[in-house]
C-alpha positions as CSV (number, residue, x, y, z in Angstrom):
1,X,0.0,0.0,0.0
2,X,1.4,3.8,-0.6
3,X,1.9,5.7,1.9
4,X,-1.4,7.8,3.1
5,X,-0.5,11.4,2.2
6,X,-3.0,14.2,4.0
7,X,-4.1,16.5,1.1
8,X,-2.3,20.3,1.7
9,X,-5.7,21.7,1.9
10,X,-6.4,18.8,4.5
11,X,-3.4,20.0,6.4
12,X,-5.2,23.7,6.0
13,X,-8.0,23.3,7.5
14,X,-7.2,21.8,10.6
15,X,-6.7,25.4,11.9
16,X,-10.8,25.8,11.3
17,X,-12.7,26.8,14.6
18,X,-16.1,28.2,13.3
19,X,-18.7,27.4,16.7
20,X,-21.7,28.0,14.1
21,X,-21.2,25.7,11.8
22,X,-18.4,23.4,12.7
23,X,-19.1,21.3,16.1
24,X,-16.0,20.4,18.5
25,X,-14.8,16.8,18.9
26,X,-15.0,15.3,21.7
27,X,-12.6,13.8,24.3
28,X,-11.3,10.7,22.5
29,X,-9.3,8.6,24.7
30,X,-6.5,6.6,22.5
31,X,-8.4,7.9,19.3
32,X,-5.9,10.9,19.8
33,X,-3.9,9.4,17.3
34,X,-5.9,9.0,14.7
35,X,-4.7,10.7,11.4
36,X,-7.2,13.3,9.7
37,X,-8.3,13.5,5.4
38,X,-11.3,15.0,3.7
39,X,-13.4,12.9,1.9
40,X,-16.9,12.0,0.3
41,X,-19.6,10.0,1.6
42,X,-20.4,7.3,-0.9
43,X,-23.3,5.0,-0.2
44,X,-23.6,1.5,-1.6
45,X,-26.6,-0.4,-1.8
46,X,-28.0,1.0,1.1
47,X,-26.2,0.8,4.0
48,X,-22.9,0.4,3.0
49,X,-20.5,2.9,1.8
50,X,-16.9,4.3,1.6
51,X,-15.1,7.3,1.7
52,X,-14.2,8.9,-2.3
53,X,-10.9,11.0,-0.6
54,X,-9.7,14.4,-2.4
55,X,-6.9,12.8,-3.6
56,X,-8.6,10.2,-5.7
57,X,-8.1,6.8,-3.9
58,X,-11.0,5.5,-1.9
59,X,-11.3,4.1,2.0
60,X,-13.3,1.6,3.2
61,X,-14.7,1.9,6.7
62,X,-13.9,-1.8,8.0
63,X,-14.2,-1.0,11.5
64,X,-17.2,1.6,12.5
65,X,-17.5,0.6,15.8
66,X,-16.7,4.1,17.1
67,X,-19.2,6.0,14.7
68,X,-22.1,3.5,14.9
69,X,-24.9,5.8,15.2
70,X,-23.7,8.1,12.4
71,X,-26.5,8.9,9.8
72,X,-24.9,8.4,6.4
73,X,-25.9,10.9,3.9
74,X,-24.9,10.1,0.3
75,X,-22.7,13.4,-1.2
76,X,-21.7,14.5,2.5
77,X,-18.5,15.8,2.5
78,X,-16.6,15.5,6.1
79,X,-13.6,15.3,7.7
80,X,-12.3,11.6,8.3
81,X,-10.8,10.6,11.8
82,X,-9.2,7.6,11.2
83,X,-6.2,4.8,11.7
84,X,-5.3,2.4,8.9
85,X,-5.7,-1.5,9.1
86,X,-3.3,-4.1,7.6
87,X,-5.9,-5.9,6.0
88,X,-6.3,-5.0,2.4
89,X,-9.6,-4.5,0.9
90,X,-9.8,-5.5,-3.0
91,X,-11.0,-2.4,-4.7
92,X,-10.0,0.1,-2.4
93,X,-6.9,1.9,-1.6
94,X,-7.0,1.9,2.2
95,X,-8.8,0.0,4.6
96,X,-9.6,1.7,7.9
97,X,-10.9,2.2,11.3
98,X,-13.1,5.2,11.0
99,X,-12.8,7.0,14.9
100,X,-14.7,10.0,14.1
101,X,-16.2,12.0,11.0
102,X,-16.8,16.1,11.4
103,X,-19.7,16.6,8.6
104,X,-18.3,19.3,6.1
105,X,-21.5,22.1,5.1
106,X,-22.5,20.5,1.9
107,X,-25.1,22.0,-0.2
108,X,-26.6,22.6,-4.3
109,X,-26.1,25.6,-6.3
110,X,-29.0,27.4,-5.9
111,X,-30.7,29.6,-8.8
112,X,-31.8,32.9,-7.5
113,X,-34.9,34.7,-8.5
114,X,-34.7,38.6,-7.9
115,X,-37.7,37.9,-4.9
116,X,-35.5,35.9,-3.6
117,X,-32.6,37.8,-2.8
118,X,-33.4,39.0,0.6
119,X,-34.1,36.0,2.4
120,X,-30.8,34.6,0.9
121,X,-28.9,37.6,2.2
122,X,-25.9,39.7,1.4
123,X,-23.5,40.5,4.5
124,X,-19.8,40.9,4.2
125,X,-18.1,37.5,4.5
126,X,-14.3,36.6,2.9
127,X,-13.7,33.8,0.6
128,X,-10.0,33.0,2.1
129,X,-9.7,30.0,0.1
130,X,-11.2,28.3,-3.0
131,X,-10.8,25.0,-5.1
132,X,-12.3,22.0,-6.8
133,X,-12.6,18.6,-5.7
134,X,-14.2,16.5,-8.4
135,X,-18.1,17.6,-8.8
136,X,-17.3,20.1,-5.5
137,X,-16.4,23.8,-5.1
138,X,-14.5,24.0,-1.5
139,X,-14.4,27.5,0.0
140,X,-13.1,28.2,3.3
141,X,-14.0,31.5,4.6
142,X,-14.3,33.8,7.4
143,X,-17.1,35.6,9.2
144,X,-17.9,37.7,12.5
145,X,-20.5,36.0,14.6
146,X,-21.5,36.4,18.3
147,X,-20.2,33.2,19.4
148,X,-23.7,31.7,20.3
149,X,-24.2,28.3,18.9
150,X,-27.9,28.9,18.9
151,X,-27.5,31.7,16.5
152,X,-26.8,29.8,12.9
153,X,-25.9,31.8,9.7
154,X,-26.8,30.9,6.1
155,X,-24.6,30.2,3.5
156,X,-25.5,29.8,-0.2
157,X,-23.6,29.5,-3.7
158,X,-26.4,31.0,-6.2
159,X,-26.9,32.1,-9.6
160,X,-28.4,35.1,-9.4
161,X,-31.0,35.7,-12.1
162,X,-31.5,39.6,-11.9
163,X,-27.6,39.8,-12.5
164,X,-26.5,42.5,-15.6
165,X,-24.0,40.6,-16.4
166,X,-21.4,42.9,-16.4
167,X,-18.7,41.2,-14.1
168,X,-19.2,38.2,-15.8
169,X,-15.6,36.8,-17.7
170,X,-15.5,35.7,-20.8
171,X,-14.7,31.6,-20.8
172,X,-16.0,31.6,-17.0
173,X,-19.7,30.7,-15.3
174,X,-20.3,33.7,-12.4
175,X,-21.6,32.4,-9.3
176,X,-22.3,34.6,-5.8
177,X,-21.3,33.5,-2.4
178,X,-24.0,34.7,-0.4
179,X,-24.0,34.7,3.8
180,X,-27.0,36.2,5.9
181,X,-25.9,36.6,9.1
182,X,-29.8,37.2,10.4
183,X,-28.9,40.7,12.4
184,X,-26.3,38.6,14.5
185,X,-23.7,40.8,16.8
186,X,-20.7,41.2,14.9
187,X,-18.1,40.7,17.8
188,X,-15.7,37.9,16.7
189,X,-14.4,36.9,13.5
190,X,-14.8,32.8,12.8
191,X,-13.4,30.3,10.0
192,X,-15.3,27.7,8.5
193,X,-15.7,25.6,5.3
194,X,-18.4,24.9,3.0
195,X,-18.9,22.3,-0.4
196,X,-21.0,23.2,-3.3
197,X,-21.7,20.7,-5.3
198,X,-21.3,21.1,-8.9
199,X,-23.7,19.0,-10.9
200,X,-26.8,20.7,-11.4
201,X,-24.2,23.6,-13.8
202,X,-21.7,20.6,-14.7
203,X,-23.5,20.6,-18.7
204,X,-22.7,24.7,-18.3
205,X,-19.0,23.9,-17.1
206,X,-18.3,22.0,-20.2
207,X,-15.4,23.9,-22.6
208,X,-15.4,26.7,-19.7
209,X,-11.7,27.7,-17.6
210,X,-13.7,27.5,-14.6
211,X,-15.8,29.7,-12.1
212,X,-16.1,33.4,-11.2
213,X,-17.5,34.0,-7.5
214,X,-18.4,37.2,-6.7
215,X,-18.2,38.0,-2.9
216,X,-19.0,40.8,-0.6
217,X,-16.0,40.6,1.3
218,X,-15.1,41.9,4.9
219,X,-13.0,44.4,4.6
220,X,-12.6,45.3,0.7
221,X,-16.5,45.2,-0.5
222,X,-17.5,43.5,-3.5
223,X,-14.6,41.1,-5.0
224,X,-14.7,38.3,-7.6
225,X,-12.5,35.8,-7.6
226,X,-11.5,32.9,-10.1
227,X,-11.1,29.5,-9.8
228,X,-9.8,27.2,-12.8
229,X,-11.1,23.8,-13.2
230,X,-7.6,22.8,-14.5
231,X,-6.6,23.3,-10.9
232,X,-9.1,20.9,-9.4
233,X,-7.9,18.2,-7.0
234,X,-8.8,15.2,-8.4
């Protein structure tokens, strides 16, 4: 077997300490040495499933004894808690215990109609880091909450249907990141990540360089920002 490589972006993210959307782990006992990936929920005939990683190579969950009661969600990305087994698994590049999975915000492009675009919200939010996972758009970002984990924000990814068109760039589809913080205190800033997946535009993506996200940003108002689909992780 190769040697299990965490992805850089993996390695990123472990710094991510958004209350509002991201829940702590809890104490773990000798699961404190479990090693950490990002990966995709795949679901197999029901109730089985394995883990598509960002890298391309695939895990199979042989030992789930710590995550029993974990409500499988085909398309859910997460972060992967977990220590390898010896045993190989034909079809798969890594057989493992799984000690914990961290569900990743996962959620479809949505198509915005000019009625809608109050409820989905506008407040200033930074796109700190963006990329492509196979049929997902990653984008960690950063926002100022209240710390209370009863207060939850809304994130979206939208094509907004009122737009004029005139930041769009020629070869690229233009997509908003949208955040309504519902009125909460700004008081500290917080890091998080969300997926978007990319299937219901994937017929739109085809011969285009990639995307163009427009995002009202914290500090430096309304910014767009590109991200090529040559650069995707695969």
């Amino acid at each position: 077997m190769k040697k299990f490589k965490i992805t850089l972006n993996a390695f990123l993210l472990l710094v991510i300490t958004m209350p509002l959307l991201q829940s702590c782990l809890d104490d773990w006992d000798d699961r404190e040495r479990s090693s950490l990936t990002i990966g995709t929920i795949r679901i197999i005939e029901g109730k089985d499933y394995y883990f598509s990683l960002d890298d391309g190579s695939k895990m199979y969950p042989s030992d789930t004894a710590y995550i029993n009661n974990y409500a499988l969600t085909e398309g859910q990305r997460a972060f992967i808690y977990f220590n390898l087994l010896d045993e190989k698994m034909d079809g798969y590049d890594y057989n493992a215990q799984i000690n914990h999975i961290e569900n990743i915000l996962t959620k479809d492009i949505y198509s915005m109609p000019e009625e809608k675009a109050d409820s989905i919200g506008d407040d200033r939010i930074n796109a700190t880091n963006l990329w492509i996972t196979g049929d997902y758009l990653n984008i960690q970002y950063q926002l100022f909450h209240n710390d209370n984990p009863e207060k939850k924000h809304m994130l979206n990814l939208v094509i907004n249907e009122a737009s004029d068109g005139k930041n769009d760039k020629e070869g690229y589809i233009t997509l908003e990141f949208r955040h309504n913080a519902y009125k909460d205190e700004q008081r500290l800033l917080g890091t998080g990540l969300v997926s978007f997946k990319l299937d219901k535009i994937a017929n739109q993506l085809e011969g285009k360089k990639g995307l163009n996200i427009r995002v009202r940003s914290l500090y430096d108002g309304e910014r767009y920002i590109t991200v090529n689909l040559k650069d995707k992780e695969m």
